[in-house]
C-alpha positions in Angstrom: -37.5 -37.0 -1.9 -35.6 -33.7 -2.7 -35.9 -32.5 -5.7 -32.9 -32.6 -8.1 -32.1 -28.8 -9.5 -32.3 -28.5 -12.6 -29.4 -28.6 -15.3 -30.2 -24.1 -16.1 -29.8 -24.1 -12.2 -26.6 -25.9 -11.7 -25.3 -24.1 -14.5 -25.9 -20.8 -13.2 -24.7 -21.7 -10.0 -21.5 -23.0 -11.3 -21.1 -19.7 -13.1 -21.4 -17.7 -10.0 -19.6 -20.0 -7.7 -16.3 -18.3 -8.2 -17.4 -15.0 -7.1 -19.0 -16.5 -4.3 -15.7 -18.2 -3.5 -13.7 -14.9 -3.9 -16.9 -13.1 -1.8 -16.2 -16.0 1.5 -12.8 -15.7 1.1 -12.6 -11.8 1.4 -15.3 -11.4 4.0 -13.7 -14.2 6.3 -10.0 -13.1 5.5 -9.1 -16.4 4.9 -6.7 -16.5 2.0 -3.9 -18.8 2.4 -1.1 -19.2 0.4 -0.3 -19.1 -3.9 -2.0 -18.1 -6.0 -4.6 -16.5 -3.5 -3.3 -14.2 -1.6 -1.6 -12.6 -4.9 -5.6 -12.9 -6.5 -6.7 -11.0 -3.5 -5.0 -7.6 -4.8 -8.0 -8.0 -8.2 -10.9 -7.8 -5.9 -12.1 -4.5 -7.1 -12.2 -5.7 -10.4 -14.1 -8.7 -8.9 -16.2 -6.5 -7.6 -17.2 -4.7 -10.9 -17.2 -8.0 -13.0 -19.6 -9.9 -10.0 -22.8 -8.5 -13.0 -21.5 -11.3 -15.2 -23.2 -14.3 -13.2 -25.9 -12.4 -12.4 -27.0 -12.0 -16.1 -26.4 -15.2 -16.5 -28.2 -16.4 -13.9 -31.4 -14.0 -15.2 -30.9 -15.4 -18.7 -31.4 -18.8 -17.7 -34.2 -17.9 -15.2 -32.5 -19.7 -12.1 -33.3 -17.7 -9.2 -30.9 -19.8 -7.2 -28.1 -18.8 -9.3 -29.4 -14.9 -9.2 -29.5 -14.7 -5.3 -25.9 -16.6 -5.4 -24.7 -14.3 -7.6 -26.7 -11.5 -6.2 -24.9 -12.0 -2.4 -21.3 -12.7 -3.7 -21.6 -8.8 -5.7 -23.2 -7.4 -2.8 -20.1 -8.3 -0.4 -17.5 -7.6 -2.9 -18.5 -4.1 -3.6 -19.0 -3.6 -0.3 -15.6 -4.4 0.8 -14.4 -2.1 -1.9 -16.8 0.8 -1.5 -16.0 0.7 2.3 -12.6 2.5 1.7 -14.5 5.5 0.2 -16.9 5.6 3.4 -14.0 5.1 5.6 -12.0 7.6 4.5 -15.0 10.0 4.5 -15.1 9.3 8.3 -11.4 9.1 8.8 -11.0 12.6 6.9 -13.6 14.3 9.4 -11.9 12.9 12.6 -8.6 14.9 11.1 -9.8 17.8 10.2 -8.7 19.7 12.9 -4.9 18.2 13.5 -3.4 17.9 16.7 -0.7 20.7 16.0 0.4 22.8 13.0 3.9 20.8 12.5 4.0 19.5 9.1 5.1 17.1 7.1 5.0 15.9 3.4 6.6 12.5 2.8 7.0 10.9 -0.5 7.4 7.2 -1.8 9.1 6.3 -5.1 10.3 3.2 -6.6 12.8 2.9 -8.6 12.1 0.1 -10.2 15.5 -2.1 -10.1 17.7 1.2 -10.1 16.6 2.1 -13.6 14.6 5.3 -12.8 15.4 8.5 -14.0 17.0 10.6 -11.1 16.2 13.8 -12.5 12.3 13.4 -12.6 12.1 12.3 -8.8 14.4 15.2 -8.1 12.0 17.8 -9.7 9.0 16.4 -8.0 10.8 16.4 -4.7 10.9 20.2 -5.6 7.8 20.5 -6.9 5.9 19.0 -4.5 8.4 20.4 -1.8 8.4 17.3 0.2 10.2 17.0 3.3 11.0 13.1 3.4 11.9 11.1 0.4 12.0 7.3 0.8 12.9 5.3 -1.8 12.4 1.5 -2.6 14.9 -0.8 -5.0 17.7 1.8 -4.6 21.0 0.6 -6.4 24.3 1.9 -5.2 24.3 3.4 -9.2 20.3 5.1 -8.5 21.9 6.8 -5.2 24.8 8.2 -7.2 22.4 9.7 -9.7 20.0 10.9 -7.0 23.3 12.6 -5.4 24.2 14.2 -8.7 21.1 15.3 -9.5 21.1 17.6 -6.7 19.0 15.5 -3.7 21.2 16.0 -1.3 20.8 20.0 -2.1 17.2 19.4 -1.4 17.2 16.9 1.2 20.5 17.1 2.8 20.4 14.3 5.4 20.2 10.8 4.6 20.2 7.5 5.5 20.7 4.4 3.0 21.2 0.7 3.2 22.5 -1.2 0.3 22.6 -4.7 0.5 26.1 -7.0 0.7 28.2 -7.6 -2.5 26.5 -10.6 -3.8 22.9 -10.0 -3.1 20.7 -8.4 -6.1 21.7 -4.9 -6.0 18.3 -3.8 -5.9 17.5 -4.2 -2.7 18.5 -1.6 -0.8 16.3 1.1 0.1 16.5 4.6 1.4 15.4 7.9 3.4 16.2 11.1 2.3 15.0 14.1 5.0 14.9 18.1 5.3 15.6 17.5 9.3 18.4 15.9 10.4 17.9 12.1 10.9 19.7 9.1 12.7 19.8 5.5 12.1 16.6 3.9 14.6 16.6 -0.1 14.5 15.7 -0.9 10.5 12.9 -3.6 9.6 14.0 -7.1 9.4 12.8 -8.6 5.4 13.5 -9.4 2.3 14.8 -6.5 1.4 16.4 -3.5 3.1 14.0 -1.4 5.3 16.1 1.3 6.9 14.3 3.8 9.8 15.5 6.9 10.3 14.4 8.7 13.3 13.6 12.7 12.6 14.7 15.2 15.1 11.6 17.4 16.5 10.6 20.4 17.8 11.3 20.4 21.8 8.5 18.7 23.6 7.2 17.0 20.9 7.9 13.3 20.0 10.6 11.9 17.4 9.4 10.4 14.3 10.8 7.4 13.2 10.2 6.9 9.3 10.7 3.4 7.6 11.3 2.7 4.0 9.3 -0.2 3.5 9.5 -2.9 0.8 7.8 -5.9 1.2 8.4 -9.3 -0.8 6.0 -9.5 -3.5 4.1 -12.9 -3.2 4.0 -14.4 -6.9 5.5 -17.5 -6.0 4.5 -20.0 -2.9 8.2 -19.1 -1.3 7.8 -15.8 -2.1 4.4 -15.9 -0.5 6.0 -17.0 3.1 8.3 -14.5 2.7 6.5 -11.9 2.2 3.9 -13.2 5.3 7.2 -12.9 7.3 7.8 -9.5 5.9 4.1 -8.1 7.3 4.4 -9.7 10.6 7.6 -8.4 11.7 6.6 -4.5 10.7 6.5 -2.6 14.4 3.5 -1.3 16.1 2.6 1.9 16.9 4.5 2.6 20.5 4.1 5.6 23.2 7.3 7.9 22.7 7.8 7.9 19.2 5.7 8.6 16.3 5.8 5.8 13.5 5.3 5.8 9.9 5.5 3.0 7.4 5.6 4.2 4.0 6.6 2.4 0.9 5.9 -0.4 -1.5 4.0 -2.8 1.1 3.0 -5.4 -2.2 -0.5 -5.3 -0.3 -3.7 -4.1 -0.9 -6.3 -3.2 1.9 -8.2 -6.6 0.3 -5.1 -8.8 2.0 -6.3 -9.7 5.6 -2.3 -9.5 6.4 -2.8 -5.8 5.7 -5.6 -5.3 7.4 -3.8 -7.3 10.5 -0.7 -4.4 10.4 -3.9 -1.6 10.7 -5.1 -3.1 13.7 -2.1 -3.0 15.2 -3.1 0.8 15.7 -2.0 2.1 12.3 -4.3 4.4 10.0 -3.6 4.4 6.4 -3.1 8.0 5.4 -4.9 7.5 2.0 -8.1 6.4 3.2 -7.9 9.2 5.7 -7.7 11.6 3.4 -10.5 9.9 0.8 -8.1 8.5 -1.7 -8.5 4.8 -1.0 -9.2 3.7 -3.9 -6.8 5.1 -5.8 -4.2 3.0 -7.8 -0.6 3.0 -6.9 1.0 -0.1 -9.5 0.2 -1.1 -13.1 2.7 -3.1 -15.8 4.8 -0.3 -18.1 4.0 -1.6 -21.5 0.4 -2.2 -20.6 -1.0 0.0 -17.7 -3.5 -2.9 -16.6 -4.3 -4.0 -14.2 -3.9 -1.2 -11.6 -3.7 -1.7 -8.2 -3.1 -0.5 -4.8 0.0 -1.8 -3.1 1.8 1.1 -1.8 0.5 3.0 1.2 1.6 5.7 3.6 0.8 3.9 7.5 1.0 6.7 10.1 0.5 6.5 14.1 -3.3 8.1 15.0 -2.0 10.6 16.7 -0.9 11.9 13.3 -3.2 13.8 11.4 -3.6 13.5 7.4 -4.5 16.8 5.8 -4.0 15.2 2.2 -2.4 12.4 -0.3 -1.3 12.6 -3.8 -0.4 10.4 -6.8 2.0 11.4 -9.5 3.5 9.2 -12.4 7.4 8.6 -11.7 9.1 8.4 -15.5 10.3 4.6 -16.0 8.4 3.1 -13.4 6.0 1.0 -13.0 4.6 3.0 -9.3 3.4 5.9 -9.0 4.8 8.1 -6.2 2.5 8.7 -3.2 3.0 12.2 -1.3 1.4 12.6 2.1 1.1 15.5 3.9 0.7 14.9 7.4 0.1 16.7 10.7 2.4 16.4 13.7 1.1 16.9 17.3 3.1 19.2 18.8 3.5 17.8 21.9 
């Protein structure tokens, strides 16, 4: 007859069980709809709280508990801890860049139109960037960007705001120092436009997409933005592609980690920045997390990545400064 665990051991185990749960979930990549796939975006801070069962597990002397508790930690900080050692092996494969041709791109969102123009203006300068995209860009926000002297810095431009009816801040945007035109946008929820950078002769466009993905805190909102990930483009010969922007995804969402193998690296692992927060609430700065990335084609190489806070909203803009092959 087998023996019936005892009530400190089911205790514990119940305790530990939903770190265990989270652990499975993340290691298999099998979140599924709300509220899990929003929950996966807190699995750092799973990661660092997976202690908690563990002492409890000591303090009631279960060692079935302890080894539960001890297995689910184990895999969550590895699956965190694995962007540092990535990027440490990502940065060494682009050390030495295919070719000299650079390029600094930035990411800002304007949260709803309300940003400051002035601020993103200076850091454009500051950080003398030579593509600007921009995410929940008003018609009002690209009037102030335009007065506040972006087009001096960045004079070509390409910008889709959405119809009269539809929430104004939707639209998105690509500000460039090399003259763009208008490839074949991204299909979502809200506007992606691509604009496709002239290059040097002999070397391959580069097509640039302002992405915004649906943020999934609602079961509709969580199919959308599953729509919104599977219809981003691949990587293709001819062209090089980058995906930068608000992608409401952290590398903990299998969905992201689906777009990388589509032959995508993420320029902030690359360059040893992966964990590195990107979102957090205004009024309380907690949690932070990591939903905006910079996606570049391999053949791209990432000589470094940057954060800097962006006045009235709640992302902080990413600049990557990349490495174009030359040929």
């Amino acid at each position: 007859m087998a023996a019936v665990p005892s009530p400190r051991t089911r205790t514990a185990v119940a305790v530990a069980l939903p770190w265990a749960t989270w652990a499975v979930l993340r290691a298999t990549g099998s979140e599924r709809g709300f509220p899990l796939v929003p929950a996966m975006s807190f699995t750092p801070y799973a990661a660092a709280t997976a202690v908690l069962p563990l002492g409890v597990a000591l303090r009631l002397r279960s060692r079935a508990g302890a080894l539960l508790s001890l297995g689910a930690g184990a895999v969550l900080a590895g699956a965190v801890l694995a962007r540092r050692g990535l990027a440490r092996g990502g940065q060494a494969r682009h050390q030495e860049p295919p070719g000299t041709n650079r390029l600094r791109i930035a990411s800002v969102s304007l949260r709803l139109g309300l940003v400051p123009a002035g601020p993103v203006v200076e850091l454009i300068k500051a950080q003398d960037v030579d593509v600007l995209v921009v995410q929940e860009l008003t018609p009002d926000a690209d009037r102030r960007l335009r007065a506040a002297g972006i087009d001096v810095v960045l004079p070509h431009s390409l910008v889709r705001h959405v119809p009269v009816g539809e929430p104004p801040a939707n639209g998105g945007g690509v500000w460039s120092r090399r003259p763009v035109r208008e490839a074949e946008p991204v299909p979502g929820g809200f506007e992606q436009p691509t604009a496709r950078l002239s290059a040097a002769a002999g070397a391959p466009d580069v097509d640039v997409t302002a992405v915004h993905l649906w943020p999934p805190t609602t079961p509709a909102s969580e199919r959308q933005w599953r729509a919104d990930l599977a219809a981003l483009p691949a990587p293709e010969r001819g062209v090089l592609r980058v995906l930068a922007g608000d992608f409401n995804a952290s590398l903990d969402h299998t969905g992201l980690r689906r777009v990388l193998r589509l032959g995508y690296d993420d320029a902030a692992l690359m360059a040893g920045r992966g964990l590195t927060w990107t979102w957090a609430p205004l009024r309380f700065r907690f949690p932070r997390l990591s939903i905006d990335h910079v996606l570049v084609d391999p053949r791209i190489g990432v000589s470094e990545v940057r954060v800097f806070p962006v006045p009235g909203s709640d992302h902080r803009a990413v600049v990557a400064e990349l490495r174009l092959p030359e040929s």
